[in-house]
N, CA and C of each residue as an Amber inpcrd file, in Angstrom:
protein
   654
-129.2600000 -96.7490000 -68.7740000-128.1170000 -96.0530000 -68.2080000
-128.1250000 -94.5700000 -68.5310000-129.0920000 -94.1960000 -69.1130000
-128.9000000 -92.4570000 -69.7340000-129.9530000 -92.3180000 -68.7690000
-130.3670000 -92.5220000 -68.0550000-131.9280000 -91.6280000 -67.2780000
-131.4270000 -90.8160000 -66.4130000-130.1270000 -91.0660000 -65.2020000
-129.0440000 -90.1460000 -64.8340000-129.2760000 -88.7310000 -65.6550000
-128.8310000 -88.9970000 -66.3960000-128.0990000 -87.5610000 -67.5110000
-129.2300000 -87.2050000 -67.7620000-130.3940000 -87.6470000 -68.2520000
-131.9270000 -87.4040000 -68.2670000-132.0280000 -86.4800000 -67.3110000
-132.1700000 -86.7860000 -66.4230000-133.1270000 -86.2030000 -64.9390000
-131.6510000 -85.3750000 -64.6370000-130.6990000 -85.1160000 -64.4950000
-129.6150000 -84.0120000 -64.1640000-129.7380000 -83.3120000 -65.5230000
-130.1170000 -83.2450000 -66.9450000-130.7110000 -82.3050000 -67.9180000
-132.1170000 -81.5190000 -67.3040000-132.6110000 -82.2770000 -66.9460000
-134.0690000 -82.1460000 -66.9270000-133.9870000 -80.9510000 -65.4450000
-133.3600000 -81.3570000 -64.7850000-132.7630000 -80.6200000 -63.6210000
-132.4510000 -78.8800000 -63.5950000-131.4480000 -79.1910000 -64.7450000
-130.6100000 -78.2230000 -65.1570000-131.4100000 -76.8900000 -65.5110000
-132.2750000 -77.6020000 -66.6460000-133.3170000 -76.9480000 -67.2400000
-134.2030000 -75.7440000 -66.2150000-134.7330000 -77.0300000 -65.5910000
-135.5650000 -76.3300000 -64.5550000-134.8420000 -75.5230000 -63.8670000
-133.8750000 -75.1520000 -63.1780000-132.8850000 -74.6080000 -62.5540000
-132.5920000 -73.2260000 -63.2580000-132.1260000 -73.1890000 -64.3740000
-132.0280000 -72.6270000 -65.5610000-133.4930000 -71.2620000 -65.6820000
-134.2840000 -72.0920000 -65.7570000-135.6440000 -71.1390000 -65.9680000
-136.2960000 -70.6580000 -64.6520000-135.5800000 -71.1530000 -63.3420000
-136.6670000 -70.4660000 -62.4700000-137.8610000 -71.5010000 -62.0810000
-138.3140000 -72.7480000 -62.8270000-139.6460000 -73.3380000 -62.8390000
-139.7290000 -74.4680000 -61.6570000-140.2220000 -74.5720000 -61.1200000
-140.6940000 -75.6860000 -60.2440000-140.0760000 -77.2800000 -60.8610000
-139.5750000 -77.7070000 -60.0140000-139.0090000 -79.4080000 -60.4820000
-139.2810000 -80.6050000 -59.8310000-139.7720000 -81.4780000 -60.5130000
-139.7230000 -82.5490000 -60.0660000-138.3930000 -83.3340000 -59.7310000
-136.9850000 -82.9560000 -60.3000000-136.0390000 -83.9600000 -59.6610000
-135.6640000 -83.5970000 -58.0050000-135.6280000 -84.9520000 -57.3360000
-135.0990000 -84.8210000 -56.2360000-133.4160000 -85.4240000 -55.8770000
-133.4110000 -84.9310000 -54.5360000-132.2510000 -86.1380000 -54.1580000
-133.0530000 -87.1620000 -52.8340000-131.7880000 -87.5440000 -53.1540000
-132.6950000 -89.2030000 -52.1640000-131.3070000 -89.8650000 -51.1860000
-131.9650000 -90.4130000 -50.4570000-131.1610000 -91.0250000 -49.0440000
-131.0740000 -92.7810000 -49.4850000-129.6780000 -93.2690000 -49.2820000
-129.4760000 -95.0790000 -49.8120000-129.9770000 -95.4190000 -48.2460000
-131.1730000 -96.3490000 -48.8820000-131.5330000 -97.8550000 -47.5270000
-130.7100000 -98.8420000 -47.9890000-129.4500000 -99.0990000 -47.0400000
-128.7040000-100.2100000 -47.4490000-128.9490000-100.9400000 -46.6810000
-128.5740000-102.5440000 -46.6300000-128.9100000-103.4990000 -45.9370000
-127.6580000-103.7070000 -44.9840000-127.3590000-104.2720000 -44.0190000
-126.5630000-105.0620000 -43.2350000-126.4120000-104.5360000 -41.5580000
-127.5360000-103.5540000 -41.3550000-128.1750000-103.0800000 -40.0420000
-127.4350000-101.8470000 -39.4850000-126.7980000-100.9460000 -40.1720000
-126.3420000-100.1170000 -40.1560000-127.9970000 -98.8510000 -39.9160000
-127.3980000 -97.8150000 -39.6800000-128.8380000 -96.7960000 -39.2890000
-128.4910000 -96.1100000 -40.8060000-128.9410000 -96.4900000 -41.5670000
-129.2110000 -95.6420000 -42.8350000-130.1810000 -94.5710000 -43.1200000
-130.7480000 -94.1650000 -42.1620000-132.0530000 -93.6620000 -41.4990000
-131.5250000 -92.2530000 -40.5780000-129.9180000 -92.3470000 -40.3120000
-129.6890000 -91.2010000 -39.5030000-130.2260000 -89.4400000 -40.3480000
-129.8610000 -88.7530000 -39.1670000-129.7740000 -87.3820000 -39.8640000
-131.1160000 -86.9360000 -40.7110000-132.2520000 -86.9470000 -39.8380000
-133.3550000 -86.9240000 -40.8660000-133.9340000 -85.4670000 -41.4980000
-133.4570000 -84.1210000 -40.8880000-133.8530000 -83.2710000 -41.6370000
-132.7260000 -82.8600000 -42.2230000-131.2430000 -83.5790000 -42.3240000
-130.2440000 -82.9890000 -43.4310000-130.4540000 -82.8910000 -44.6910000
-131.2640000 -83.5720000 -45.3540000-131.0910000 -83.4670000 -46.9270000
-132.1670000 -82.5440000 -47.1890000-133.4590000 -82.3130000 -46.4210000
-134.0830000 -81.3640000 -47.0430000-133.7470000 -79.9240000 -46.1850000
-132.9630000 -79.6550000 -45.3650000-132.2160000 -78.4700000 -45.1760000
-131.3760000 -77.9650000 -46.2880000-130.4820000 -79.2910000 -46.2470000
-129.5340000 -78.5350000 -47.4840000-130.4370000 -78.3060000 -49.2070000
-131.2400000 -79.4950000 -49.4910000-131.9720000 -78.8590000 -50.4130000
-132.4110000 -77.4020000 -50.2980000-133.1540000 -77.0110000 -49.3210000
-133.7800000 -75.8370000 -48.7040000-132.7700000 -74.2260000 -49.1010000
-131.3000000 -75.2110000 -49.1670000-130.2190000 -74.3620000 -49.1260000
-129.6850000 -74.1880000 -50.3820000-129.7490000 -75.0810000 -51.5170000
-129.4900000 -75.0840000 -52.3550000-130.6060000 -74.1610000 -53.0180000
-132.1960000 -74.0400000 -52.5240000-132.8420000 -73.8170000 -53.5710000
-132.4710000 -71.7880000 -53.4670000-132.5160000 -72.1040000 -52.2450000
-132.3610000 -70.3080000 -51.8430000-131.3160000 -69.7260000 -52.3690000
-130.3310000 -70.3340000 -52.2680000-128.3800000 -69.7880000 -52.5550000
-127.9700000 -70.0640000 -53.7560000-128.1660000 -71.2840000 -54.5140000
-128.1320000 -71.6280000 -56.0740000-128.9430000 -71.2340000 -56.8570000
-129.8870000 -70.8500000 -55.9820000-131.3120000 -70.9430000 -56.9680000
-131.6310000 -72.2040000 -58.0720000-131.4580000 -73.4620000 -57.0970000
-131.5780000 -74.6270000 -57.7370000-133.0390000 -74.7980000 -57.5800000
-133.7700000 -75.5640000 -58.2450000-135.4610000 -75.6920000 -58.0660000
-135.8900000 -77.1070000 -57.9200000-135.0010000 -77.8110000 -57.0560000
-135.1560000 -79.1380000 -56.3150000-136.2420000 -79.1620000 -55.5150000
-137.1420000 -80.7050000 -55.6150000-137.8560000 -80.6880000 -54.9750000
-137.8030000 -80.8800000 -53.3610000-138.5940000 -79.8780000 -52.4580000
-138.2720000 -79.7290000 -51.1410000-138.2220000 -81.3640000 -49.9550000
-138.4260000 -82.2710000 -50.4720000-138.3970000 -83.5290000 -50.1650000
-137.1950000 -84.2260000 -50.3420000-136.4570000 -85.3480000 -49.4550000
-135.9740000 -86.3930000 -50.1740000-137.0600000 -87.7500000 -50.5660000
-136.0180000 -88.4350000 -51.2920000-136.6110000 -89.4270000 -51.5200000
-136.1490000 -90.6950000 -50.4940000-136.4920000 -92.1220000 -50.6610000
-135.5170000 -93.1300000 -50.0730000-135.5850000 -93.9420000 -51.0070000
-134.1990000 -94.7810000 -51.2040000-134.1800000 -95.4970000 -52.4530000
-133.2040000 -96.1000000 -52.2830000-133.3660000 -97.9850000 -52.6410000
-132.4370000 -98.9430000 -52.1710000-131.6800000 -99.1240000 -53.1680000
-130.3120000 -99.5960000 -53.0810000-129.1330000 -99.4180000 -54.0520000
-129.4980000-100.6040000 -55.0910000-130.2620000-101.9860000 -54.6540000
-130.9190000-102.7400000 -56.1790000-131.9030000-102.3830000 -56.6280000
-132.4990000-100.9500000 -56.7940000-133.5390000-100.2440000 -57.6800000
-133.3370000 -99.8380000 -58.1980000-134.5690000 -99.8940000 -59.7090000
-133.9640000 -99.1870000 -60.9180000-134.5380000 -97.8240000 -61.0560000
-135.2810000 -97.5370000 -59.7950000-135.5640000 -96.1020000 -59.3190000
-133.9860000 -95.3750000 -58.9080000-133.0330000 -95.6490000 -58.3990000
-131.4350000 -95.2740000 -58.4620000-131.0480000 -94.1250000 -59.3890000
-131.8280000 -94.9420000 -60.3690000-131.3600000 -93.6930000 -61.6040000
-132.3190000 -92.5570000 -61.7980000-133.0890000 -92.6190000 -60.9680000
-134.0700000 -91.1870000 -61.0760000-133.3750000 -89.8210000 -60.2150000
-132.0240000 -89.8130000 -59.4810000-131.6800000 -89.3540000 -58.7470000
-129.9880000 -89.3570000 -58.9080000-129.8110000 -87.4140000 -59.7420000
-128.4930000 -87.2850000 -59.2670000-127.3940000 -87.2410000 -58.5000000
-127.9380000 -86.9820000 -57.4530000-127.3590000 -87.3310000 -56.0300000
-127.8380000 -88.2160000 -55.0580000-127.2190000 -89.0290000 -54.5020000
-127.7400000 -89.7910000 -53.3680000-126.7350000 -89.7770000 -52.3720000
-127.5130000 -89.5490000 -51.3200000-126.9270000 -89.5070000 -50.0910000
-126.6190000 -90.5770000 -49.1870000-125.7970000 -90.9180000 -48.6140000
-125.5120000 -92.1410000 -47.7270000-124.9410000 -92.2660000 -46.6550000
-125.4740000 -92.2040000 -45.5130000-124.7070000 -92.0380000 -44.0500000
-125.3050000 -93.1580000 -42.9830000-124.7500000 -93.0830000 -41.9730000
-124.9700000 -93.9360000 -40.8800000-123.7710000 -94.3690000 -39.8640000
-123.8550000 -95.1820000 -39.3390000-122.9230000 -95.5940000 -38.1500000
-122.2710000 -96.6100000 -38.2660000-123.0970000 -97.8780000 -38.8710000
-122.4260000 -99.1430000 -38.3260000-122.5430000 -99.8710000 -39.9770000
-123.0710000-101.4940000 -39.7060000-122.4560000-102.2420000 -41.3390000
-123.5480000-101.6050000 -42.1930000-122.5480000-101.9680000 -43.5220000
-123.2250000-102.1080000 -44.8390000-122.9470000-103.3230000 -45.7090000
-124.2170000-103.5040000 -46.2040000-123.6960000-104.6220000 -46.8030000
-124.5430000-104.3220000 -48.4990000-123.6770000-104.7590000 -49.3980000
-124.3020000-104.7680000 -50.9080000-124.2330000-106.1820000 -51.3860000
-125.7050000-106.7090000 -52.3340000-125.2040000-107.4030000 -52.6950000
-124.7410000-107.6350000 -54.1680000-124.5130000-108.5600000 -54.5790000
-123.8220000-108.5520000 -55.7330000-124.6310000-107.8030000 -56.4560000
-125.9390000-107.7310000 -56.9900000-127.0020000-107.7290000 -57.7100000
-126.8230000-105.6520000 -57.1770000-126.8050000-105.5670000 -55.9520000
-127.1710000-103.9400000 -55.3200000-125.6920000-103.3650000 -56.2580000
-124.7730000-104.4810000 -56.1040000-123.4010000-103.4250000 -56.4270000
-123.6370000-102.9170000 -57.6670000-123.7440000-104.0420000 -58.5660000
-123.9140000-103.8120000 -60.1740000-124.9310000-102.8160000 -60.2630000
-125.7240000-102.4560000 -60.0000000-126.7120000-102.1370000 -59.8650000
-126.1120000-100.3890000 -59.7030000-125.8330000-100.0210000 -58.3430000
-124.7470000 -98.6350000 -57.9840000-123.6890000 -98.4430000 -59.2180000
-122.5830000 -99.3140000 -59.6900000-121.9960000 -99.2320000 -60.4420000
-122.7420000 -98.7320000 -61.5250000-123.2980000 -99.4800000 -62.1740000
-124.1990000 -99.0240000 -63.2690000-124.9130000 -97.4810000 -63.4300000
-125.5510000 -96.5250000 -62.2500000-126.1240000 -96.1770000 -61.9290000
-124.6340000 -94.5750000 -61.7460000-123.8740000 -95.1050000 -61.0160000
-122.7030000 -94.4400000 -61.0640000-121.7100000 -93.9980000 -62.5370000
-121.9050000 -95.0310000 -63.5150000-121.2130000 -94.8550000 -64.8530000
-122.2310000 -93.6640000 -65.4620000-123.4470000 -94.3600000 -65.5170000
-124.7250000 -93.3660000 -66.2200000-124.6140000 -91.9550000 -65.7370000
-123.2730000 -91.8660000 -65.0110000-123.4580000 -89.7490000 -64.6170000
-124.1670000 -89.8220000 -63.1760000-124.5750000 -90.5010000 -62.2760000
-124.9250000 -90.6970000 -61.2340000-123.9240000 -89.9720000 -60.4250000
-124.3580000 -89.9500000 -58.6310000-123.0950000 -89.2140000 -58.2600000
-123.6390000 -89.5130000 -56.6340000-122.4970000 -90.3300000 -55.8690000
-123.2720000 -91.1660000 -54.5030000-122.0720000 -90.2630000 -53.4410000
-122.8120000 -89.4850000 -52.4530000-121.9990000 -88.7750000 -51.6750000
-122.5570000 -89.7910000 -50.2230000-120.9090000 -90.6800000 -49.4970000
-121.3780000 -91.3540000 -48.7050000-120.7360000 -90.6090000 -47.0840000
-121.3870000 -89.8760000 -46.1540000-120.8700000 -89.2100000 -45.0970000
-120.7680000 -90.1530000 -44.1630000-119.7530000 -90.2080000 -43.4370000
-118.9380000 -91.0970000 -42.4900000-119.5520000 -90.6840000 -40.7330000
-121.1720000 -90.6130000 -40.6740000-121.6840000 -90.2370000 -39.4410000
-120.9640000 -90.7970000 -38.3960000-120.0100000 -91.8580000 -38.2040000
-118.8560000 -92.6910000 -37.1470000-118.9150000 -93.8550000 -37.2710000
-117.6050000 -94.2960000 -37.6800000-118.2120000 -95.8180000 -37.6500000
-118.2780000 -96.8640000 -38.8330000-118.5850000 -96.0500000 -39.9930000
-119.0430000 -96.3980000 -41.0950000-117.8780000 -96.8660000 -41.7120000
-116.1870000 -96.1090000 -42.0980000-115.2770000 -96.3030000 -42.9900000
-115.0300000 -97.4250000 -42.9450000-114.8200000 -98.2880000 -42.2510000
-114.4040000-100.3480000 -42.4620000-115.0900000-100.5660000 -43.7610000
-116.6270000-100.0730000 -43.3950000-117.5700000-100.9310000 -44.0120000
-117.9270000-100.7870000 -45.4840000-117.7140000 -99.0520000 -45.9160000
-117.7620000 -98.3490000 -46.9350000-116.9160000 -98.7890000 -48.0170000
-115.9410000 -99.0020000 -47.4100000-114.5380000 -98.9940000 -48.3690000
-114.7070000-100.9780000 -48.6330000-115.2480000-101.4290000 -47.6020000
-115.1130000-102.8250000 -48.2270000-116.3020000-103.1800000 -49.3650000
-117.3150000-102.9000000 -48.9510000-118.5480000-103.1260000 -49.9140000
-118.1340000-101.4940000 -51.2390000-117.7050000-100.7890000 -51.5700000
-117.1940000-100.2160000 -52.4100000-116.4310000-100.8070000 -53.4660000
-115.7890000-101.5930000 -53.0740000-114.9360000-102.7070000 -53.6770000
-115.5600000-103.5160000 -54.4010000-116.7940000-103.8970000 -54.0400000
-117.9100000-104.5820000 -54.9920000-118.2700000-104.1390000 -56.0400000
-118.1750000-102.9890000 -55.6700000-118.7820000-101.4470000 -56.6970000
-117.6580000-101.2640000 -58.0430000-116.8900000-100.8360000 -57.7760000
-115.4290000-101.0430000 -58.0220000-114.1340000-101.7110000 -57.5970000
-114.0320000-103.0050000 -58.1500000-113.2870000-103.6640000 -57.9960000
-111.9220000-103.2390000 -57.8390000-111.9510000-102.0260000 -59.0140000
-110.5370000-101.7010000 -59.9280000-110.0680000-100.1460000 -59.4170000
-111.0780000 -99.7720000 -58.4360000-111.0920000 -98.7380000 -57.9500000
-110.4940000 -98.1790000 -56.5370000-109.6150000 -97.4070000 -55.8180000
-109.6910000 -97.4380000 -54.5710000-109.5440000 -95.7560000 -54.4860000
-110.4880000 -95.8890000 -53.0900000-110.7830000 -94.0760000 -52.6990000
-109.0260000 -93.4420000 -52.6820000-109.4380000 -92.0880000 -53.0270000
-107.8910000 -91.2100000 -53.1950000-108.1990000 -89.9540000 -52.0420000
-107.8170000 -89.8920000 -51.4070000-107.8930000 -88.1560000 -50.9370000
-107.6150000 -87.1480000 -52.1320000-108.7910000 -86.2960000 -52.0160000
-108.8500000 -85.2530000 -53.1400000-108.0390000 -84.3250000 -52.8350000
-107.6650000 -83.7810000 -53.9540000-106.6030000 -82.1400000 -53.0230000
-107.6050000 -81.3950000 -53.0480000-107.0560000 -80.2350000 -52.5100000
-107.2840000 -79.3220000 -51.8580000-108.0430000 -78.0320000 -53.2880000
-107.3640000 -78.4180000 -54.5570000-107.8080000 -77.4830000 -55.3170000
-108.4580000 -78.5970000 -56.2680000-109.4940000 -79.2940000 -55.9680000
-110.0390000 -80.3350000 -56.5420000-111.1700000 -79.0540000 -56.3270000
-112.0460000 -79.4850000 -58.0570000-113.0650000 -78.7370000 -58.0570000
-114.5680000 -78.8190000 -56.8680000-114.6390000 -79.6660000 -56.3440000
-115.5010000 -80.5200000 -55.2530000-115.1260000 -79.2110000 -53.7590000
-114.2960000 -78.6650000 -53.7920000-113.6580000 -77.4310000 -52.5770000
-113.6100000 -76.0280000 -53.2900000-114.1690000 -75.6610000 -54.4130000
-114.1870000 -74.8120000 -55.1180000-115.4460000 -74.0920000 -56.2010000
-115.7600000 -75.0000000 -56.4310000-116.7700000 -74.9270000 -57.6880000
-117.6920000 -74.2660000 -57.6550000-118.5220000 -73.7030000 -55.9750000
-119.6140000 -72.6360000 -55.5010000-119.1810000 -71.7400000 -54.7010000
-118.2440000 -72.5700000 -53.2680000-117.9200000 -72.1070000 -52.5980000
-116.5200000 -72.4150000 -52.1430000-115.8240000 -71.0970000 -51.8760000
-114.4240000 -71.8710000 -51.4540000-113.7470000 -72.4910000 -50.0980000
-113.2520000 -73.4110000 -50.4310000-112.7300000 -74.5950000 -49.2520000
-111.4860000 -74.3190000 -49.5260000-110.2300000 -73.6810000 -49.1440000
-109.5240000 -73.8340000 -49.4470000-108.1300000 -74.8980000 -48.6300000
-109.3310000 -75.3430000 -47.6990000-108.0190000 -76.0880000 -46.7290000
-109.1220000 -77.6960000 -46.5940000-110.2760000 -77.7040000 -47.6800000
-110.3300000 -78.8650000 -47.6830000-111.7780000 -79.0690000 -46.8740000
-112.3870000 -79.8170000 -46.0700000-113.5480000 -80.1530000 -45.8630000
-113.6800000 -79.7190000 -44.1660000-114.9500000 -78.6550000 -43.9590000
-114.8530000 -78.8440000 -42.7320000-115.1130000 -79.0820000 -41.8470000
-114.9380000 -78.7500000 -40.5560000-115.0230000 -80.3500000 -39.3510000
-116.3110000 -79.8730000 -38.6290000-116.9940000 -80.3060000 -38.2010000
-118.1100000 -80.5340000 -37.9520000-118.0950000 -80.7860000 -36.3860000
-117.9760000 -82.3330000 -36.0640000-117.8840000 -82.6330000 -34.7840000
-116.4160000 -83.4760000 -34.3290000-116.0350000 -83.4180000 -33.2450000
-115.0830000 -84.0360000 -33.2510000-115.4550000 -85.8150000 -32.6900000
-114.7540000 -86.8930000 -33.8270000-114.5300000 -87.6770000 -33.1400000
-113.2930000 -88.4850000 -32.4020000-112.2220000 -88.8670000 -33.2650000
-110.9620000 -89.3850000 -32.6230000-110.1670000 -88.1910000 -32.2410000
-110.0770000 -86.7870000 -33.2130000-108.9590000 -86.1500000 -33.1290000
-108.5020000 -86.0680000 -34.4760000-109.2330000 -86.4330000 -35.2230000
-108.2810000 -86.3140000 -36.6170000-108.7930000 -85.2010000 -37.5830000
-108.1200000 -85.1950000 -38.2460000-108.4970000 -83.8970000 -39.3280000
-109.4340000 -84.6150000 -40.5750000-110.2660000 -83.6460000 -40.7630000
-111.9550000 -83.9540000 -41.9770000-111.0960000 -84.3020000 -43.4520000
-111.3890000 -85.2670000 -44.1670000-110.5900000 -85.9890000 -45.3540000
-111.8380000 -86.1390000 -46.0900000-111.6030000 -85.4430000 -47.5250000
-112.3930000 -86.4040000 -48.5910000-111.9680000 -86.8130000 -49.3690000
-112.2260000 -87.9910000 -49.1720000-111.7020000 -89.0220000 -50.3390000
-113.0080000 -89.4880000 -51.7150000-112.0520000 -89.3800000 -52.6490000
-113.0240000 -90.0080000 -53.7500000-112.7260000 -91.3390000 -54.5200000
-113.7960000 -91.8570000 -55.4460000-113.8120000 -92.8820000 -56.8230000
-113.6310000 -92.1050000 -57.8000000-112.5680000 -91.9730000 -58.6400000
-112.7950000 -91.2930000 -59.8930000-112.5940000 -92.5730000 -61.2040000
-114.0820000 -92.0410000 -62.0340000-113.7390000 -92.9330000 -63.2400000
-113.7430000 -92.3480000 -64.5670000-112.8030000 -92.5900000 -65.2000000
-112.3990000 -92.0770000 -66.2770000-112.0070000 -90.7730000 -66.3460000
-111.6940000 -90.0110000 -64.8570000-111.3370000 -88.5980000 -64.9960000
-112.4220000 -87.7050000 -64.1740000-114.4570000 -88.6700000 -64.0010000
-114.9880000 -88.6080000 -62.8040000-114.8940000 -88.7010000 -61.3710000
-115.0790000 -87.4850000 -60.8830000-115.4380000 -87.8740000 -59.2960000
-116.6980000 -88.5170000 -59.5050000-116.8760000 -89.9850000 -59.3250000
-118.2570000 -90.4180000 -59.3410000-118.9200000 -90.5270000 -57.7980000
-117.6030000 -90.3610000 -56.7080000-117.9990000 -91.0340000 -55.0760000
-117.3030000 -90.0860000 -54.5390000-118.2180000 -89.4560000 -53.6760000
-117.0020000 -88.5570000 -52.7240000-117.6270000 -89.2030000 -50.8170000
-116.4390000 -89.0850000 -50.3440000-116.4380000 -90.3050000 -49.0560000
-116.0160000 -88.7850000 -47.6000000-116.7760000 -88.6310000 -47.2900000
-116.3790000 -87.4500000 -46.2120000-116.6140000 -87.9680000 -45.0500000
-115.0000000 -87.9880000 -44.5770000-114.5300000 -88.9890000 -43.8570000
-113.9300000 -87.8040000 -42.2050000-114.4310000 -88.2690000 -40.8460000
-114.3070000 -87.3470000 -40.1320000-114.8370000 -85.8630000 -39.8070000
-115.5280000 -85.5880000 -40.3760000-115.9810000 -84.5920000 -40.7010000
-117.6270000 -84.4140000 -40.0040000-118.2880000 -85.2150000 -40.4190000
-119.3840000 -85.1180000 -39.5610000-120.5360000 -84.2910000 -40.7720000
-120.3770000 -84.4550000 -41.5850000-120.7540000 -82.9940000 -42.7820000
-122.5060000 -82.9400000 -42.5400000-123.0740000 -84.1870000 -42.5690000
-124.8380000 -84.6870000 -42.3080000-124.6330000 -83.9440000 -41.3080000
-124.4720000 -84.0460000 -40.4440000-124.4960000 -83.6620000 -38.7230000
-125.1010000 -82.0430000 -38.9960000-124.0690000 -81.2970000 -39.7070000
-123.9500000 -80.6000000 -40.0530000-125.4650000 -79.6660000 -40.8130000
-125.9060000 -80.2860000 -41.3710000-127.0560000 -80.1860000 -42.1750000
-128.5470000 -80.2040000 -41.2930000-128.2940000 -80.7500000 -40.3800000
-129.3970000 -81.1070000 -38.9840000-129.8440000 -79.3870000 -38.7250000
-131.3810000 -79.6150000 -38.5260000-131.9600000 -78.4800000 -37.7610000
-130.5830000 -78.0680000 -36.5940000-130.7420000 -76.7390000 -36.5930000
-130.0950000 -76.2020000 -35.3280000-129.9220000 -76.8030000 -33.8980000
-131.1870000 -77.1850000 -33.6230000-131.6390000 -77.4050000 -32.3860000
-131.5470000 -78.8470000 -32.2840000-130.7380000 -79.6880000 -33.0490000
-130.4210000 -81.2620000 -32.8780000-129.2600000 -81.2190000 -31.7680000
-128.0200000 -80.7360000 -32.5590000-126.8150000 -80.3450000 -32.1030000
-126.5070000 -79.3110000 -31.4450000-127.0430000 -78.3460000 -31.2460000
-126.7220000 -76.7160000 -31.2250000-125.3050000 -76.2420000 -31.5870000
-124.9010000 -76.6330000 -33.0180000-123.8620000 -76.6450000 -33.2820000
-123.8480000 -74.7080000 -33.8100000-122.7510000 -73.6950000 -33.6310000
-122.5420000 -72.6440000 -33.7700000-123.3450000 -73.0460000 -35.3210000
-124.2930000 -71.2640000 -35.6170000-124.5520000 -70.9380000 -36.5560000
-123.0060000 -71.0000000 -37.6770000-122.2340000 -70.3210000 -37.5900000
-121.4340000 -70.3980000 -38.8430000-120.6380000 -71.9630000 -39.2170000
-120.9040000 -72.8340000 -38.0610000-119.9380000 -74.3590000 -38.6280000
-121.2620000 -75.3380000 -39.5610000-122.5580000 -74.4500000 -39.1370000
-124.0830000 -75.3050000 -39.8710000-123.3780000 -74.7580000 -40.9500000
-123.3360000 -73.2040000 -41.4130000-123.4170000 -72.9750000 -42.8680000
-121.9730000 -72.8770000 -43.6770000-120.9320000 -73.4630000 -42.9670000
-119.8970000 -74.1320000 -44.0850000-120.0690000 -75.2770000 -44.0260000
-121.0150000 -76.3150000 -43.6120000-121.6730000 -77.6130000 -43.7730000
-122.1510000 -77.6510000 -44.8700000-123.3250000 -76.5060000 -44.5920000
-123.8540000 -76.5140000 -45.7320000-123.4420000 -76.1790000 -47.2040000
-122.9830000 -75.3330000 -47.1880000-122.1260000 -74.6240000 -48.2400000
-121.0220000 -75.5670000 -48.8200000-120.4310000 -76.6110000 -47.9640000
-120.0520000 -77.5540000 -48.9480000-120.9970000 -78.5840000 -49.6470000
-121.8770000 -79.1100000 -48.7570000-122.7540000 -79.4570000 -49.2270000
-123.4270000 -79.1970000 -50.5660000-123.5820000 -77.9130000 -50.6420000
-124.0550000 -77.1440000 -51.9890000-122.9610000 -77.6310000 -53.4810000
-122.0030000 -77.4700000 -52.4470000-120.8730000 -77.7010000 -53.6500000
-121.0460000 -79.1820000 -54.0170000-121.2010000 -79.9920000 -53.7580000
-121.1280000 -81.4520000 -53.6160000-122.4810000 -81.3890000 -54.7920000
-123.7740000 -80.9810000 -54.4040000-124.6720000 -81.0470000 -54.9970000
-124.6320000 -80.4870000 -56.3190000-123.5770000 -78.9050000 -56.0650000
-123.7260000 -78.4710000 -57.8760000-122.7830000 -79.1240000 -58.3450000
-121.5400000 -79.7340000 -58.3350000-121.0010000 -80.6750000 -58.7450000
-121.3360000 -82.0300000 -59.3790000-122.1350000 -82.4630000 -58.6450000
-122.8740000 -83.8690000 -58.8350000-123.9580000 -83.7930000 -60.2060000
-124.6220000 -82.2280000 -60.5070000-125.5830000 -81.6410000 -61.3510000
-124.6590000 -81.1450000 -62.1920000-123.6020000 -81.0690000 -62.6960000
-122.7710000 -79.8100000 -63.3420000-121.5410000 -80.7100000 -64.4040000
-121.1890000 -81.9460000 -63.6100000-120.2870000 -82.7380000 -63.7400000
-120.2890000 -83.5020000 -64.8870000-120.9490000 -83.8820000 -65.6900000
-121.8130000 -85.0050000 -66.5980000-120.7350000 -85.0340000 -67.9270000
């Protein structure tokens, strides 16, 4: 359960000095036929973005990594998006939980579709737990860059306004749930979406925040 805090030290370090790093972040293959697979150049954009603007020294790759591996814990952040089910099983939950206590930190983006499914298999995760909408001066909207009205919107789907909700344990944001928002979308080469240059880089830029948070938090 310390390899988390390991590899977000080990992180830090490198970050710290300028030096080339081996820690990455990594994308959850969950099971229950959901596209866990969406959004494929978001995470190494926003890495890309982190390394330039933080001067974080992440490696330019993600990884992929299933929620019952004990590879989980090689990775401070993990990313999690898609459309349709998820399913954990008992063995995957304990497994996230575990992985989540150790200083871990699972950012799951709501590509459409997804919230039924998130919030029920979450529950596995944490029984004792249920997502909160964060305010507005929650360090997660602040900490790199400022959000001051909260998370922002990306693409539209029903009409509703971009919500993040979190898991906090023991006083941790261990789960942040970005809900409406579209934030992955966001992170996509230009030329996926042709979404305006400035709505990519407050995507990103929260993004960043999410990431130095997730590294910073421990």
């Amino acid at each position: 359960m310390r390899r988390v805090l390991f590899v977000c030290l080990l992180g830090l370090m490198a970050w710290n000095a300028g030096a080339q790093s081996s820690v990455k972040l990594a994308k959850l293959k969950y099971g229950g036929g959901g596209d866990w697979y969406a959004n494929k150049t978001s995470l190494p954009n926003l890495i890309k973005f982190c390394n330039q603007n933080l001067k974080t020294a992440l490696a330019p790759e993600e990884d992929i990594v299933e929620p019952g591996s004990p590879e989980l814990f090689n990775y401070p952040f993990v990313h999690m998006t898609g459309h349709g089910n998820v399913v954990f099983t008992e063995a995957e939950a304990l497994n996230i939980r575990k992985y989540l206590l150790a200083g871990g930190f699972l950012h799951i983006d709501d590509n459409y579709g997804l919230d039924q499914f998130v919030r029920r298999e979450m529950k596995k995760v944490f029984p004792e737990l249920n997502f909160v909408e964060l305010p507005f001066d929650h360090p997660v909207y602040k900490v790199k860059y400022p959000f001051p009205n909260g998370l922002p919107k990306v693409h539209e789907h029903d009409g509703k306004a971009p919500q993040g909700f979190g898991l906090i344990w023991q006083g941790r944001l261990v789960c942040f749930f970005s809900y409406e928002c579209d934030l992955g979308n966001g992170w996509e080469d230009q030329a996926v979406y042709n979404d305006p240059e400035p709505v990519r880089q407050q995507a990103l830029k929260m993004g960043a925040n999410l990431v130095y948070y997730a590294m910073t938090s421990l």
